[in-house]
N, C-alpha and C positions, 0 to 999 in steps of 0.2 A: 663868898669867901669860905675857905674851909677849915672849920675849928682845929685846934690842937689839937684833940684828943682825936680825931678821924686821921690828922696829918702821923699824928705816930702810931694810930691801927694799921695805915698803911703801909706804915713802914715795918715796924714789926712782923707783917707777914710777906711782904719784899727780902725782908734779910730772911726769915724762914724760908720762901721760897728758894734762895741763893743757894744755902746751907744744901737744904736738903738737895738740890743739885749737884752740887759739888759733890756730896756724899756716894750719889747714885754714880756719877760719873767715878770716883775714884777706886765703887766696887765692880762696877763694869768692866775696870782697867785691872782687876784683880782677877776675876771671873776670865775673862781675856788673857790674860798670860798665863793664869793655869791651865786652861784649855792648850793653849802654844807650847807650854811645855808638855804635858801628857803627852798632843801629839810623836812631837820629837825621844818619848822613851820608849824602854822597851813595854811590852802589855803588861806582862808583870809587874812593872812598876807605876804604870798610870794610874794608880786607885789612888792615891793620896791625894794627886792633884787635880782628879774631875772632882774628888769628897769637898775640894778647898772650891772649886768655881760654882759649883750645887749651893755650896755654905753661903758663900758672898752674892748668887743669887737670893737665897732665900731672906738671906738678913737683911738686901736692900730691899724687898719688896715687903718685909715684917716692919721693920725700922725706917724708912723713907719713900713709903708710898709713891706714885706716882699723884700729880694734882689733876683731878679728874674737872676739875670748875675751869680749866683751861681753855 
């Protein structure tokens, strides 16, 4: 049988791993349309939105690691 306290370690890192999923996925989705849009401008104006899919790169892999114990 498995104690409480194991039954809500596992949970608490279940909901953690959700979160940070969801996270990854919704900077991915942000990283991804700024890239879509940069493409569709002119060059001169694509710096703000490769600066914005670099940024949401870098903060989901700062901020929500991938889970390497996977």
């Amino acid at each position: 049988m498995v104690s409480m306290h194991a039954a809500r370690e596992w949970l608490a890192a279940h909901d953690a791993r959700v979160k940070r999923d969801a996270a990854r996925d919704a900077l991915d989705g942000l990283a991804a349309e700024s890239r879509a849009l940069a493409r569709d401008m002119e060059p001169h104006d694509q710096g703000s939105n490769a600066y914005t899919a670099r940024a949401a790169r870098l903060y989901r892999d700062t901020h929500h690691p991938e889970d390497v114990n996977q």
